[in-house]
Residue frames relative to the residue before (quaternion, step in Angstrom):
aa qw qx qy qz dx dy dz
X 1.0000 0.0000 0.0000 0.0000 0.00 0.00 0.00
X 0.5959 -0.5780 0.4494 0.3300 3.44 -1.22 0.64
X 0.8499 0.0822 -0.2800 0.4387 3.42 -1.64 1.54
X 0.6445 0.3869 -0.5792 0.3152 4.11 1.14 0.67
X 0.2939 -0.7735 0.5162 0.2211 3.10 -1.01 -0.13
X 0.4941 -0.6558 0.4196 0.3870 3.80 -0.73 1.11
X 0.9021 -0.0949 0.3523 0.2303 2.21 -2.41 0.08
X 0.8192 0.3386 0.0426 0.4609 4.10 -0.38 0.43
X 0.7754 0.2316 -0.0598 0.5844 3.51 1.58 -0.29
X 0.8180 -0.1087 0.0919 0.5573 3.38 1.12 0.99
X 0.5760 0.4873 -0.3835 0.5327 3.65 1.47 -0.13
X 0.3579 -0.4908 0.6596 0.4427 3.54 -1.55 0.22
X 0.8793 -0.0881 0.2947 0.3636 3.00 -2.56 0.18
X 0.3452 -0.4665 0.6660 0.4688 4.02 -1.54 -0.10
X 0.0482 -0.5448 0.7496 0.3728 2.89 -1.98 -0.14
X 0.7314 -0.4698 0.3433 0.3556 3.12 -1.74 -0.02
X 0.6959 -0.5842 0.2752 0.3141 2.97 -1.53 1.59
X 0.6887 -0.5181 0.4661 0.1998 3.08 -1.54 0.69
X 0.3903 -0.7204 0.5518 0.1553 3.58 -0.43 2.04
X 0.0074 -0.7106 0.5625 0.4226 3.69 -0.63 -0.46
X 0.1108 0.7743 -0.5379 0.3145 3.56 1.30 0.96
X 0.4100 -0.6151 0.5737 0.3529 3.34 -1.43 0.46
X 0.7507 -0.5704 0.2132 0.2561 3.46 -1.24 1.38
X 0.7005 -0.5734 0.2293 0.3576 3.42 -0.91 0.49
X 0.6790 0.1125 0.1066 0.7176 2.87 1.49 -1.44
X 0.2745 -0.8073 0.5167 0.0768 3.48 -0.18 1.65
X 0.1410 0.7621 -0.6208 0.1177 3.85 -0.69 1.02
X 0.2992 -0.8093 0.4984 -0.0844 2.93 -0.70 1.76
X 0.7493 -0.5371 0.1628 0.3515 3.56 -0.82 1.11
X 0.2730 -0.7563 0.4908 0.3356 3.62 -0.20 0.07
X 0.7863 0.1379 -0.2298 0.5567 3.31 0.91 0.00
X 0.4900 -0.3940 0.6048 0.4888 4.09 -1.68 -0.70
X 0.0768 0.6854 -0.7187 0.0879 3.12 -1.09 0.06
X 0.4259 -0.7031 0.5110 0.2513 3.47 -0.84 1.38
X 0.6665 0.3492 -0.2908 0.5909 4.01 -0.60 1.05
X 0.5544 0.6270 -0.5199 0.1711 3.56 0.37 -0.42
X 0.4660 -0.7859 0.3958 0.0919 3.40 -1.12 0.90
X 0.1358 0.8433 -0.4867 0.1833 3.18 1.63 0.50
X 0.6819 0.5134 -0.1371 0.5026 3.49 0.93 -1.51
X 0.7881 0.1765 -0.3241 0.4927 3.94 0.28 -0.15
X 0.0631 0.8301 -0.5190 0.1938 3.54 0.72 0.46
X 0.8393 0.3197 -0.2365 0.3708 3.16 0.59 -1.34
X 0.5767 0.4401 -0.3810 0.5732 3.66 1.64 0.23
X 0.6241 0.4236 -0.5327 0.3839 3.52 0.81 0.29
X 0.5200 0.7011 -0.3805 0.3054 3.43 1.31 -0.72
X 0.6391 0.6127 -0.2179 0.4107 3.41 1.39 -0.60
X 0.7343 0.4080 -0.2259 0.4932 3.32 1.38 -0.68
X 0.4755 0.5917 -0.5471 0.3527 3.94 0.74 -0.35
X 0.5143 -0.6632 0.5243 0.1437 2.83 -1.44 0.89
X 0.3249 -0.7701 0.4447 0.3219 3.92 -0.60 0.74
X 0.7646 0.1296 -0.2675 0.5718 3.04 0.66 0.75
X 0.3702 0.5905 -0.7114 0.0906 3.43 -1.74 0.69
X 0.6213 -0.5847 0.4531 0.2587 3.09 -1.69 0.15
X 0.7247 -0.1597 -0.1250 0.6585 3.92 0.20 -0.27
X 0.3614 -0.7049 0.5841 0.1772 2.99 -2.03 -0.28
X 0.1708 -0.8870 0.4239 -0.0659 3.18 -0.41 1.63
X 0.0555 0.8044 -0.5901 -0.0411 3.65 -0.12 1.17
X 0.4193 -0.6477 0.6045 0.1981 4.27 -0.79 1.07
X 0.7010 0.1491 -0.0845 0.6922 3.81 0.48 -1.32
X 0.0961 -0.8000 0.5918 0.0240 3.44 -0.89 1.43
X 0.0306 0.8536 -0.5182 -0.0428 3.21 1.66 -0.52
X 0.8768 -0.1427 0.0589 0.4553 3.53 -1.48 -0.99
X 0.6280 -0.6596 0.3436 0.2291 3.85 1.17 0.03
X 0.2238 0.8567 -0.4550 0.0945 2.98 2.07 -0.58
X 0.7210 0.4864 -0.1039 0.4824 3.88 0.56 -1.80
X 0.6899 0.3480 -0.2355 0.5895 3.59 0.42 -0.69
X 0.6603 0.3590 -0.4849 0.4473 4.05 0.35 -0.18
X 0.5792 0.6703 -0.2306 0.4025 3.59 1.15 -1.09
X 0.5665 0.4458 -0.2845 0.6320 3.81 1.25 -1.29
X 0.7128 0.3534 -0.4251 0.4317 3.70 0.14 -1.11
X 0.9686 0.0902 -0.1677 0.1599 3.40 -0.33 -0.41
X 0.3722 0.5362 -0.6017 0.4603 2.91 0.93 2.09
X 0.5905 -0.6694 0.2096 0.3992 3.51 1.82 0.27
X 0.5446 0.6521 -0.4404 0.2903 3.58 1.38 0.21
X 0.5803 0.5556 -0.4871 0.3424 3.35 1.33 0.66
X 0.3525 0.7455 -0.5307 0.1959 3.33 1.63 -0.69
X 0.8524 0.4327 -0.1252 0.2656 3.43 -1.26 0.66
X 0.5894 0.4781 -0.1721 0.6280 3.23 1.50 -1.44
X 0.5239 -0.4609 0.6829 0.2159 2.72 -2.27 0.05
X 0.0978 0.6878 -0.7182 0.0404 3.55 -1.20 0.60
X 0.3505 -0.6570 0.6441 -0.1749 2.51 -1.50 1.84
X 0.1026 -0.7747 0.6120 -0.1215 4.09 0.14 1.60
X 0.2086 0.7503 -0.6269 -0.0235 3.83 -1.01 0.92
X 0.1104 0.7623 -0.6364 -0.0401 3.22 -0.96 0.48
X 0.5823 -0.5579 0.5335 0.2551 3.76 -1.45 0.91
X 0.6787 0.5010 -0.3279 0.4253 4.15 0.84 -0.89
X 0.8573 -0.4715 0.1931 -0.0740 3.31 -0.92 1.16
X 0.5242 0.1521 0.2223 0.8079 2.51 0.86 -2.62
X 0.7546 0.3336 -0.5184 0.2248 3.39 -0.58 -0.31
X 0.4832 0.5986 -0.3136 0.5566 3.63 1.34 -0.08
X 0.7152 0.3717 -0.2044 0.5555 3.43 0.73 -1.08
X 0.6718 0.3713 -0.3406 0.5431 3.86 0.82 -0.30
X 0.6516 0.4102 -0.4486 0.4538 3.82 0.61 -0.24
X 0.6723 0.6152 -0.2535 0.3246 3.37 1.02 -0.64
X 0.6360 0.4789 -0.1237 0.5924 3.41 1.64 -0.98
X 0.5564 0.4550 -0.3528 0.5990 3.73 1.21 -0.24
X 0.6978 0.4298 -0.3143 0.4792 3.96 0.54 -0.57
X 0.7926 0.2953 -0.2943 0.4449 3.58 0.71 -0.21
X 0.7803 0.2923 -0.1430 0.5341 3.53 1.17 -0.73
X 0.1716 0.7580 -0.6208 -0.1027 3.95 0.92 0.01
X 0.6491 0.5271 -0.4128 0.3613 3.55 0.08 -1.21
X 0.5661 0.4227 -0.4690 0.5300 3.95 0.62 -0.17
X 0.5922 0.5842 -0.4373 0.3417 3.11 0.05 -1.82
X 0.5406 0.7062 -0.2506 0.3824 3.62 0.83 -2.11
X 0.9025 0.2698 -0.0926 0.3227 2.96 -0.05 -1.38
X 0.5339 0.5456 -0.2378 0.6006 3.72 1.50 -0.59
X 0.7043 0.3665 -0.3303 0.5104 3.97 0.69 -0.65
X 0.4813 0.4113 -0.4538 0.6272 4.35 1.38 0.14
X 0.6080 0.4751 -0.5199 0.3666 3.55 -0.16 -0.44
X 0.7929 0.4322 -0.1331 0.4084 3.18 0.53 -1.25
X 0.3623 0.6489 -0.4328 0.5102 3.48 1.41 -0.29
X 0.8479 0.3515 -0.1647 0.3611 3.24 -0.03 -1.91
X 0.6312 0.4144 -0.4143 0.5081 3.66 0.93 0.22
X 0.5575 0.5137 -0.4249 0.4947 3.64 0.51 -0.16
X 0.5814 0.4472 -0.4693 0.4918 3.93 1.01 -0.97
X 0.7661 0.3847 -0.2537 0.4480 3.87 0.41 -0.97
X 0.8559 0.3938 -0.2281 0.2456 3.96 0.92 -0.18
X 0.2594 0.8482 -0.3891 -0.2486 2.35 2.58 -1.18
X 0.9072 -0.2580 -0.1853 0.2759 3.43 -1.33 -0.45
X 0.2531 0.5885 -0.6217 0.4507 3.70 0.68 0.77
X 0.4947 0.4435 -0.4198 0.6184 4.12 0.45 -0.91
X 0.7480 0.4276 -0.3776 0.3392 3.80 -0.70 -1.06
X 0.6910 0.3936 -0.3205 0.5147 3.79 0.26 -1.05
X 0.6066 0.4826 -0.4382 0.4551 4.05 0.63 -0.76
X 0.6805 0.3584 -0.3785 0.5150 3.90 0.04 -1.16
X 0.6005 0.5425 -0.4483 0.3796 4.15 0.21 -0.79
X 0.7994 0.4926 -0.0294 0.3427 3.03 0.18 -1.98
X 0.8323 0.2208 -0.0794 0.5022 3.79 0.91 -1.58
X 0.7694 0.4643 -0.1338 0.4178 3.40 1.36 -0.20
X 0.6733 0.4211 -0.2591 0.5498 3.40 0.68 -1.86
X 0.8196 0.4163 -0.2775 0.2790 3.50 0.13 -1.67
X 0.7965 0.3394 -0.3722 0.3346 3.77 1.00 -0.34
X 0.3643 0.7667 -0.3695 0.3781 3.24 1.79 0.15
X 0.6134 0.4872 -0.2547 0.5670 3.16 0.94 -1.97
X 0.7199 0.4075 -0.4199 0.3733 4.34 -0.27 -1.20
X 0.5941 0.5994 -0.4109 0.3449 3.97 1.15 -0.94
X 0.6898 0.5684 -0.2122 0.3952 3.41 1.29 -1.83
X 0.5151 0.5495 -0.4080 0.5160 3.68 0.92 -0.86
X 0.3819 -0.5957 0.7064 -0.0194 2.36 -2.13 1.59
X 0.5786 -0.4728 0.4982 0.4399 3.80 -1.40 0.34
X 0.8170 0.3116 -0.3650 0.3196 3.29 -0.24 0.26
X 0.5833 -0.6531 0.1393 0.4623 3.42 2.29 0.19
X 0.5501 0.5057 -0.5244 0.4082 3.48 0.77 0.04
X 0.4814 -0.6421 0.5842 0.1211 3.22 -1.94 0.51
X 0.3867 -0.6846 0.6109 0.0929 3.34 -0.62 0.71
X 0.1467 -0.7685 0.6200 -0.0592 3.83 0.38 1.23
X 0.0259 -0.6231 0.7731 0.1163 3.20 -1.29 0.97
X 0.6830 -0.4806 0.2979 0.4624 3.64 -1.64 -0.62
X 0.4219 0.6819 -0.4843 0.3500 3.34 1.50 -0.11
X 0.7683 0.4714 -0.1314 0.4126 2.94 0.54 -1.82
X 0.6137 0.5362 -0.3498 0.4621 3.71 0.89 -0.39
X 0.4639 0.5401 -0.3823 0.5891 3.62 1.31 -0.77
X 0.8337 0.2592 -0.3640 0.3245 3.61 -0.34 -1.05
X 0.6328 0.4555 -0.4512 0.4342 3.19 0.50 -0.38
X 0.5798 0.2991 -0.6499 0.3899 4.17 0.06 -0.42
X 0.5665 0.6330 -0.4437 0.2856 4.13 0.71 -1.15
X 0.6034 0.7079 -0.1356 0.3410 3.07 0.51 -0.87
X 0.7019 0.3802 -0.1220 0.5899 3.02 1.29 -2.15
X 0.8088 0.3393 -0.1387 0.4600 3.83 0.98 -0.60
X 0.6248 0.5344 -0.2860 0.4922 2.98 1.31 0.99
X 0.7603 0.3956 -0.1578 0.4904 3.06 1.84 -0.84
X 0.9327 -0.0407 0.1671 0.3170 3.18 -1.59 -0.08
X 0.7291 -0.3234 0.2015 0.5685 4.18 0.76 0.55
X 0.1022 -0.6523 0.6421 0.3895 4.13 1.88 -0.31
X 0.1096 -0.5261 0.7643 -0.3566 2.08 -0.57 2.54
X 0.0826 -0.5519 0.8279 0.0560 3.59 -1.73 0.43
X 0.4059 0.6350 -0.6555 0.0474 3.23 -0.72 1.46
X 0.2519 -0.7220 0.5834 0.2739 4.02 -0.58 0.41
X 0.3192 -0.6715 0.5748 0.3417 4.13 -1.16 0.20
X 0.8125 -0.2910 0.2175 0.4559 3.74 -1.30 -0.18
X 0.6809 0.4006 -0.3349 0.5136 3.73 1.07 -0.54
X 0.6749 -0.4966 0.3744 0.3970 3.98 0.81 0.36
X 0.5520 0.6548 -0.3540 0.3758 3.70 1.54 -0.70
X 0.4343 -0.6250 0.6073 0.2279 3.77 -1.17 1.34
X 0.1647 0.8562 -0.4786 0.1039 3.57 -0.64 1.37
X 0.1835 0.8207 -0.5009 0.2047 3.23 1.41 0.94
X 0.3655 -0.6592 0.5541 0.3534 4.24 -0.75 0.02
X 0.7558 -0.3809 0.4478 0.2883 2.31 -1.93 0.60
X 0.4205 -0.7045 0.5439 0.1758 3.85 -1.15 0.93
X 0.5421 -0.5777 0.5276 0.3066 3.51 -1.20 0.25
X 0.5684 0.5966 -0.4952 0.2751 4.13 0.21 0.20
X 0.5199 -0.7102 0.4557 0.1324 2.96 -1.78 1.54
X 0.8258 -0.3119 0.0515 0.4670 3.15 1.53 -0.17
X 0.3732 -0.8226 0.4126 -0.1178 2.73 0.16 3.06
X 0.2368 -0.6897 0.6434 0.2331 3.67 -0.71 1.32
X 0.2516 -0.7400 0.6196 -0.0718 3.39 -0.72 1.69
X 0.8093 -0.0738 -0.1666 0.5585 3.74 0.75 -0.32
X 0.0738 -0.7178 0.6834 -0.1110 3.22 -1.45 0.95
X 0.1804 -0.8393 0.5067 0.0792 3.03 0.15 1.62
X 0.3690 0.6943 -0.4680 0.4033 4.07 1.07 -0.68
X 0.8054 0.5042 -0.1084 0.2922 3.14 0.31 -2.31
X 0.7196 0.2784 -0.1680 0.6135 3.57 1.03 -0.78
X 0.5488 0.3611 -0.5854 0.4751 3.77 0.75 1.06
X 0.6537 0.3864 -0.4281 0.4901 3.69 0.59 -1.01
X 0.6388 0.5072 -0.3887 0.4285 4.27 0.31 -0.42
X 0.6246 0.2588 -0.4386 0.5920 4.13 0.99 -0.71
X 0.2438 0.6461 -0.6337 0.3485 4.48 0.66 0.06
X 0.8295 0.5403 -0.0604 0.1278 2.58 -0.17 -2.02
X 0.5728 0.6693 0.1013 0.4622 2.90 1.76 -1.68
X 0.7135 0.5147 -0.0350 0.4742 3.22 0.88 -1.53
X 0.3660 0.8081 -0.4141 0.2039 3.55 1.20 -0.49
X 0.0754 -0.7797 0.4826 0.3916 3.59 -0.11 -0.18
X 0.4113 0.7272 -0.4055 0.3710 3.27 1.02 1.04
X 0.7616 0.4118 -0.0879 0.4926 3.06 1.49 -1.27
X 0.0411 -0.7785 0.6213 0.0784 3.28 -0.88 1.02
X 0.3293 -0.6939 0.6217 0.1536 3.22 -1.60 1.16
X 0.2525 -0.8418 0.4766 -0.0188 3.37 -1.21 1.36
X 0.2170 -0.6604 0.7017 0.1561 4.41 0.08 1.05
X 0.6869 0.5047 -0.4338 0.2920 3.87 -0.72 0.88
X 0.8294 -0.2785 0.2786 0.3961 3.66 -1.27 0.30
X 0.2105 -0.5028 0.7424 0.3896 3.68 -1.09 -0.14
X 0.3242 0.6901 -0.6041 0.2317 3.64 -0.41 0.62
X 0.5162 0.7654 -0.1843 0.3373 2.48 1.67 -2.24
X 0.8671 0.3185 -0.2784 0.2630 3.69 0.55 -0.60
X 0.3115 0.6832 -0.5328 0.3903 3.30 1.75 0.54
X 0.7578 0.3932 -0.2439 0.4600 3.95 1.31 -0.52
X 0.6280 0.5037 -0.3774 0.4577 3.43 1.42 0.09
X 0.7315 0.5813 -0.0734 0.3488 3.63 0.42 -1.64
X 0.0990 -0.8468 0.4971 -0.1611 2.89 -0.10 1.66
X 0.6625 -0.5436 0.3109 0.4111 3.96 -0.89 0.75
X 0.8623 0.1720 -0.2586 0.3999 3.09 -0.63 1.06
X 0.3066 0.5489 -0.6144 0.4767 3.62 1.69 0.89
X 0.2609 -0.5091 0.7384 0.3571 2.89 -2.30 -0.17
X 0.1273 -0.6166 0.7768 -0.0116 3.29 -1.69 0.97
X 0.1522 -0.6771 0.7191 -0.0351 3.25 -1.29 1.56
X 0.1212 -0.7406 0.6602 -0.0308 3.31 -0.82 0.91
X 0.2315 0.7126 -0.6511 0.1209 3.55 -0.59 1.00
X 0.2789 -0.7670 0.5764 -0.0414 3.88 -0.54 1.73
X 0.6277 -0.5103 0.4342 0.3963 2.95 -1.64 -0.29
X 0.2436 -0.8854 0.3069 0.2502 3.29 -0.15 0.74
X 0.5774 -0.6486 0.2230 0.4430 3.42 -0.81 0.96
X 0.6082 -0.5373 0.4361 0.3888 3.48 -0.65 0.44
X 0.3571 -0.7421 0.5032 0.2618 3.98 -1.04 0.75
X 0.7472 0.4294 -0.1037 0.4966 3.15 1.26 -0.65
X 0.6303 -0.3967 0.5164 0.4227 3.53 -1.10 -0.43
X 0.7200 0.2297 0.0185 0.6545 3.92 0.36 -1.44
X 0.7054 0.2996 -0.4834 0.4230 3.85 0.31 0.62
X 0.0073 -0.7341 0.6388 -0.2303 3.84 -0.36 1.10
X 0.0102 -0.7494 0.6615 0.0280 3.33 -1.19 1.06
X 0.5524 0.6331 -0.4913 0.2294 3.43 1.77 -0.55
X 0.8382 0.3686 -0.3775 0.1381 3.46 -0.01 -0.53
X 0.2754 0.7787 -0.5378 0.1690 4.02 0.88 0.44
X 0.9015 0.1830 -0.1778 0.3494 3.56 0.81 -0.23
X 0.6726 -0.5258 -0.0470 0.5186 2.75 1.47 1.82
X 0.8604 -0.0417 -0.2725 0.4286 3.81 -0.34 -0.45
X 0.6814 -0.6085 0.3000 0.2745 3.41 -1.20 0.88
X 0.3796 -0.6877 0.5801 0.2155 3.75 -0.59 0.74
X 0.0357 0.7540 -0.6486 -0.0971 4.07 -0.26 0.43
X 0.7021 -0.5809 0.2595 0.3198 2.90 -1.58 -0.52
X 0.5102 0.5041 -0.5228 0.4607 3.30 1.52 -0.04
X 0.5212 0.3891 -0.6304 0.4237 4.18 0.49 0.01
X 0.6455 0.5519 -0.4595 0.2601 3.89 -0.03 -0.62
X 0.7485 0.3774 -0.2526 0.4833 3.30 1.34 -0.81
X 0.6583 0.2877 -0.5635 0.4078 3.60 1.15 0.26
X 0.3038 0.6456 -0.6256 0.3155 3.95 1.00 0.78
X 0.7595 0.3519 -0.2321 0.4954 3.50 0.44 -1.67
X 0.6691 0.3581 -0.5595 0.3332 4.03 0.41 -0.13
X 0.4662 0.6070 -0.4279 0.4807 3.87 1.66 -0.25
X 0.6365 0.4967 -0.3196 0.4960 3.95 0.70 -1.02
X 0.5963 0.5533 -0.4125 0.4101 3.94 0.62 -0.85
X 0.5989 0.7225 -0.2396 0.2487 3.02 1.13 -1.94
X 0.6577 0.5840 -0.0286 0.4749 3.10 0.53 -2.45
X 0.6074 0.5049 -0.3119 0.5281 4.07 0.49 -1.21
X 0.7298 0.3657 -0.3096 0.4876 3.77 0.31 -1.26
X 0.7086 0.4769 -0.3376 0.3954 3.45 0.66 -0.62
X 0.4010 -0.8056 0.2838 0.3313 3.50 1.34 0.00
X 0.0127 0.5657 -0.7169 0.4072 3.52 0.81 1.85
X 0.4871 -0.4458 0.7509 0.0106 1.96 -2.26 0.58
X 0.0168 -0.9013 0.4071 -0.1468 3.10 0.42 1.42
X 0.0026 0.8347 -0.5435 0.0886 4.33 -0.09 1.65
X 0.0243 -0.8371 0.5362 0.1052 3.27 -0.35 1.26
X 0.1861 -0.8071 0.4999 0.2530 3.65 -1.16 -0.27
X 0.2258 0.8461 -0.4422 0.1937 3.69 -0.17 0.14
X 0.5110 -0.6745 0.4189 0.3294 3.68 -1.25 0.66
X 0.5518 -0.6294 0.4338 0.3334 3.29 -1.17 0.67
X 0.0288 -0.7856 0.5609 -0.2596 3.59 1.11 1.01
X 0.6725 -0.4840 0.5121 0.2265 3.72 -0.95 0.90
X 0.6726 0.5429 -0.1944 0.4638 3.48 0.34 -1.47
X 0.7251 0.6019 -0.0827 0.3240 3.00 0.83 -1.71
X 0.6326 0.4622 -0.0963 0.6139 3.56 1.60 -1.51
X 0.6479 0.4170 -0.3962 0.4994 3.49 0.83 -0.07
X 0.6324 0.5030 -0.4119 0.4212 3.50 0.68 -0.73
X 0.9052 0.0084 -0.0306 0.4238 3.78 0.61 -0.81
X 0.5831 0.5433 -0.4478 0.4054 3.32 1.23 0.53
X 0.7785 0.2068 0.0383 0.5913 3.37 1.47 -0.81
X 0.4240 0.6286 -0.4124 0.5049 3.26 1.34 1.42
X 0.2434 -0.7648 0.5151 0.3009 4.05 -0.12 1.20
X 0.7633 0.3815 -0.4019 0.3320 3.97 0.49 0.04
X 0.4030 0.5774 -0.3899 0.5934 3.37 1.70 0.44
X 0.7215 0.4341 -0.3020 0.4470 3.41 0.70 -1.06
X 0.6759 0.4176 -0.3755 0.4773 3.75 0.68 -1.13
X 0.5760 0.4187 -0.5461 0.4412 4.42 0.46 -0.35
X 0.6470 -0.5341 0.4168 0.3499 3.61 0.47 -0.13
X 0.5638 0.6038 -0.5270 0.1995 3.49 0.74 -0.08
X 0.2346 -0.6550 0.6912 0.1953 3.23 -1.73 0.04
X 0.0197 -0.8001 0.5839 0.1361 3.02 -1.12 0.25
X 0.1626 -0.6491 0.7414 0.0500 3.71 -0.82 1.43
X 0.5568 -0.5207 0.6424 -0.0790 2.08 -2.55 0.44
X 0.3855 -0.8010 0.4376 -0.1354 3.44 -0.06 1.79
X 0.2652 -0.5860 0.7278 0.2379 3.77 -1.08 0.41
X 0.0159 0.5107 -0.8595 -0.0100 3.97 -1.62 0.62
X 0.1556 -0.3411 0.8947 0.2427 2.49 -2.51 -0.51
X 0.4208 -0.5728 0.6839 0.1646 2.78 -1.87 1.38
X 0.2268 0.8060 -0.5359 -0.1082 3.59 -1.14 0.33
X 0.6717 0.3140 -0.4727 0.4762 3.34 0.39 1.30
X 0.0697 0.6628 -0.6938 0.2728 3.42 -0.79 1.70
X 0.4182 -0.7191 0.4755 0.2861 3.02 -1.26 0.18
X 0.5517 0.5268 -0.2382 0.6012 3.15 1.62 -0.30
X 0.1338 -0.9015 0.2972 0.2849 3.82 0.18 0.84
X 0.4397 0.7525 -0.2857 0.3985 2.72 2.40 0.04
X 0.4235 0.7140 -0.3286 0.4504 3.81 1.89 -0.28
X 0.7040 0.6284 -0.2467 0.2206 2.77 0.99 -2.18
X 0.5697 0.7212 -0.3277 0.2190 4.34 -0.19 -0.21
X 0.6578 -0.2349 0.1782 0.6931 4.22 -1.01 -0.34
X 0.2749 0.6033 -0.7484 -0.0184 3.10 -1.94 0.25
X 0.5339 -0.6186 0.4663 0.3389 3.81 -1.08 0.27
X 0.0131 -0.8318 0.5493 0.0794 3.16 -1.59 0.68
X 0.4811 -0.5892 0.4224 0.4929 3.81 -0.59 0.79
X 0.0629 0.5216 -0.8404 -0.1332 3.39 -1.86 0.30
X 0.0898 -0.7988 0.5923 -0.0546 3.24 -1.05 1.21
X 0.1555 0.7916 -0.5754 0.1345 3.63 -0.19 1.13
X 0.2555 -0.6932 0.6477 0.1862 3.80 -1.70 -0.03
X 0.8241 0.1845 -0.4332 0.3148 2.52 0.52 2.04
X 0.5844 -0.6488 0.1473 0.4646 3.80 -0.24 1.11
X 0.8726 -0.0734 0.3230 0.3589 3.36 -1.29 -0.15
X 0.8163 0.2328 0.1056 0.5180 3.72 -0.31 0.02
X 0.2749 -0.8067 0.3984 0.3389 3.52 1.44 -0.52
X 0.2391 0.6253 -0.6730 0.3143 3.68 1.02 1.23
X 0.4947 -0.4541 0.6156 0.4125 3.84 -1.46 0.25
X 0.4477 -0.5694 0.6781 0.1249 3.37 -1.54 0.41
């Protein structure tokens, strides 16, 4: 495909081909996160490339892809480059990697009051705690200053509420309900040592900023996975707004004129996204999508956050990359 370059001219070393085994060391998301990709794994597993040089995710959300790369070992070595535009989830990924054993120890506290409050306990940590903690910590320019308190409430929160949702209302205020479970594993101390592991690299740097960010980072022969909010297929289906400002459609098109961009420059370039109309024009039936080389196929999911749980089930999703299977050019 147009703008990579083999093996010997700007790649690192192969590693070894791609198992479609489940991973050596299996590390599951630290959080829900609306989109997470836990579930198409096994069609992304098909597309990493056996070889590249860093790894660059814009919408790190729950990490699904980056927890999966780390621990089948194709990050050993590499740089990885994590952005994400949300706040707290930066500020909670960030405060779990330096302080788990707090985090640890603040996310049992709260366990053991939920056993004695369930959701009456939820609305108190939301309402009297997370939400004025998080507005105190914020800086003028919007980041949060996560401690381990506040990192605790928010995984609780995420595994306690409403589908772990991340939604905020017009005043900035996290206001998702209280969820329906008889009995949510709220701490998991395993889970948030083998996730700050991960984290802790001194390779890996976590980024509070735009996927723009990687038109200045992403150099020929990274892999950059891009996996947005996708555009909604419908009128009344919409995933853009759970994690506060809305994704439309002129950001989607400067994603895919940023995704063209990257391809010519000779990333490795994995998109995700719904097979939304909008969506098929931008890269199924676009000639400067088409000349970087992308393609874009067409994927089984399961939707699983609708309000209507009758919605919820198989539907297709684009995976759009510029390059085949296995990461041969096409």
């Amino acid at each position: 495909m147009r703008g990579l370059r083999a093996n010997g001219s700007g790649l690192a070393d192969a590693a070894p081909s791609l198992s479609h085994q489940p991973s050596e060391l299996t590390i599951r998301p630290l959080l829900k996160w609306a989109g997470g990709k836990r579930q198409l794994l096994p069609h992304l597993r098909r597309f990493y490339p056996p070889s590249f040089n860093r790894y660059i995710e814009p919408f790190f959300g729950s990490g699904a892809v980056f927890f999966d790369l780390y621990g089948s070992g194709r990050l050993r070595d590499r740089d990885v480059v994590l952005i994400d535009s949300n706040a707290d989830l930066i500020g909670c990924y960030e405060t779990v990697r330096a302080q788990p054993d707090e985090v640890a120890g603040e996310l049992q506290r709260l366990a053991d009051a939920h056993a004695q409050g369930g959701q009456s306990q939820y609305y108190v940590v939301r309402d009297e705690q997370f939400n004025p903690t998080r507005d105190r910590l914020r800086d003028g320019a919007g980041r949060i200053a996560y401690t381990p308190q506040l990192a605790a409430m928010l995984i609780y929160l995420n595994r306690t509420g409403f589908n772990g949702l991340f939604r905020v209302n017009a005043r900035g205020e996290f206001n998702v309900p209280a969820g329906r479970y008889e009995r949510p594993r709220i701490a998991d101390r395993e889970k948030l040592a083998r996730v700050s592991a991960a984290l802790s690299g001194a390779r890996v740097t976590l980024v509070w900023g735009s996927f723009d960010a990687a038109a200045d980072i992403a150099e020929p022969g990274d892999f950059v996975y891009f996996d947005p909010p996708y555009a909604p297929v419908s009128r009344t289906a919409s995933f853009t707004s759970y994690t506060g400002p809305r994704f439309h459609a002129r950001d989607q098109e400067r994603l895919q004129q940023l995704v063209v961009s990257l391809a010519g420059r000779g990333c490795f370039v994995m998109v995700s996204n719904s097979t939304a109309e909008e969506i098929a024009a931008l890269y199924e039936r676009n000639a400067d999508a088409r000349a970087a080389g992308l393609r874009a196929l067409r994927v089984p999911a399961r939707r699983a956050i609708n309000s209507n749980a009758t919605r919820r089930g198989p539907v297709e999703e684009f995976l759009i990359t510029n390059y085949a299977p296995g990461g041969a050019a096409s």
